[in-house]
C-alpha positions in Angstrom: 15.4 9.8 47.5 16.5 13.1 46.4 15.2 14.6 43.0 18.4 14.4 41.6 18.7 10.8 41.8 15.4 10.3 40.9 16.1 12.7 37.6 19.4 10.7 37.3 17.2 7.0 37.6 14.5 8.3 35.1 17.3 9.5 32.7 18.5 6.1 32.5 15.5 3.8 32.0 13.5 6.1 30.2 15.0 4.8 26.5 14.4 1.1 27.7 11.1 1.3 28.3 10.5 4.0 25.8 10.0 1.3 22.8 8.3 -1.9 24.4 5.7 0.7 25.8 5.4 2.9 22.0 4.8 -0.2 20.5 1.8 -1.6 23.0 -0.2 1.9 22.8 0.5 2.1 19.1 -0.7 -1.0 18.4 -3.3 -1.2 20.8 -4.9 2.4 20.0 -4.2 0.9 15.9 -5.9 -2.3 16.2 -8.9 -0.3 17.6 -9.4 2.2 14.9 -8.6 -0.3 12.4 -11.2 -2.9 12.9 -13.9 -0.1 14.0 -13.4 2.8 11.6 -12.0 1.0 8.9 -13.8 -2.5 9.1 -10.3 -4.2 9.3 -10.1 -8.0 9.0 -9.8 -10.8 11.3 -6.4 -12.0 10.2 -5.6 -8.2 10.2 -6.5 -7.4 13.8 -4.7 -11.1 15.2 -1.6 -9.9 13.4 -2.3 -6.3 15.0 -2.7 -8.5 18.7 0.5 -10.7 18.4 2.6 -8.0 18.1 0.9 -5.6 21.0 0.8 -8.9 23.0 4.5 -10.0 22.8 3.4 -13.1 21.6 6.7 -12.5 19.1 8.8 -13.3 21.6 7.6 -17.1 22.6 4.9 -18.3 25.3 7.5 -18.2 28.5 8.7 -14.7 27.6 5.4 -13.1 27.0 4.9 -13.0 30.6 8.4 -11.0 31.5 7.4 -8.5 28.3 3.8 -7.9 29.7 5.2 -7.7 33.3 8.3 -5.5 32.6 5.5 -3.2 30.7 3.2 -2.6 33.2 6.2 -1.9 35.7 8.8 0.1 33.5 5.0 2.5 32.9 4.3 2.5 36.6 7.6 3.9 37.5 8.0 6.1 34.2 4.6 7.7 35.6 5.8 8.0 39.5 9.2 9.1 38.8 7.8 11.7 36.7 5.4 13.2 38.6 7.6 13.6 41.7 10.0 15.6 39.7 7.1 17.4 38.5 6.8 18.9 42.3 3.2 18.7 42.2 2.9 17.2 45.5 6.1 19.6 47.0 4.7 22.6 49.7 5.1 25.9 47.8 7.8 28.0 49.0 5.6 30.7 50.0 3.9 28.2 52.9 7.4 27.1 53.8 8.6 30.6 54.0 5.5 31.6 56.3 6.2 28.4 58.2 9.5 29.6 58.9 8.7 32.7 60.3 6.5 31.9 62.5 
């Protein structure tokens, strides 16, 4: 797949998975300082947990919500560093390649 389409791809899903994955490292990285810096409760920290969870949205959903996380993050991360070109040849090796 050409960078453009994968630009194009990125483009598109990036503000779908841009909120399901703010809110599960917010809340994760916030229910972690709360309860050890700050001595947060119990009933604080499960309220924390059902909303990093996806327990909101029902016991058959939670599933599709973790699931669609972990993928819509794997591709985020992929897509991203291919358009980075960090694993492209430099042009100067291509150039000398040519030449020879």
């Amino acid at each position: 797949m050409d960078t453009k389409t994968l630009r194009k791809l990125h483009r598109k899903f990036a503000p779908i998975v841009f909120l399901p994955l703010f809110i599960t490292a917010f809340t994760g990285v916030f229910y972690r300082v709360a309860r050890s810096w700050f001595g947060a409760s119990d009933e604080f920290g499960e309220m924390i947990l059902f909303i990093h969870q996806g327990e909101f949205l029902g016991k058959d959903l939670r599933v599709f919500y973790v699931l669609l996380n972990g993928l819509g993050l794997i591709a985020m991360v992929a897509t991203g560093i291919i358009m980075s070109g960090i694993f492209r040849p430099r042009k100067k090796v291509i150039e000398k390649v040519n030449q020879e």
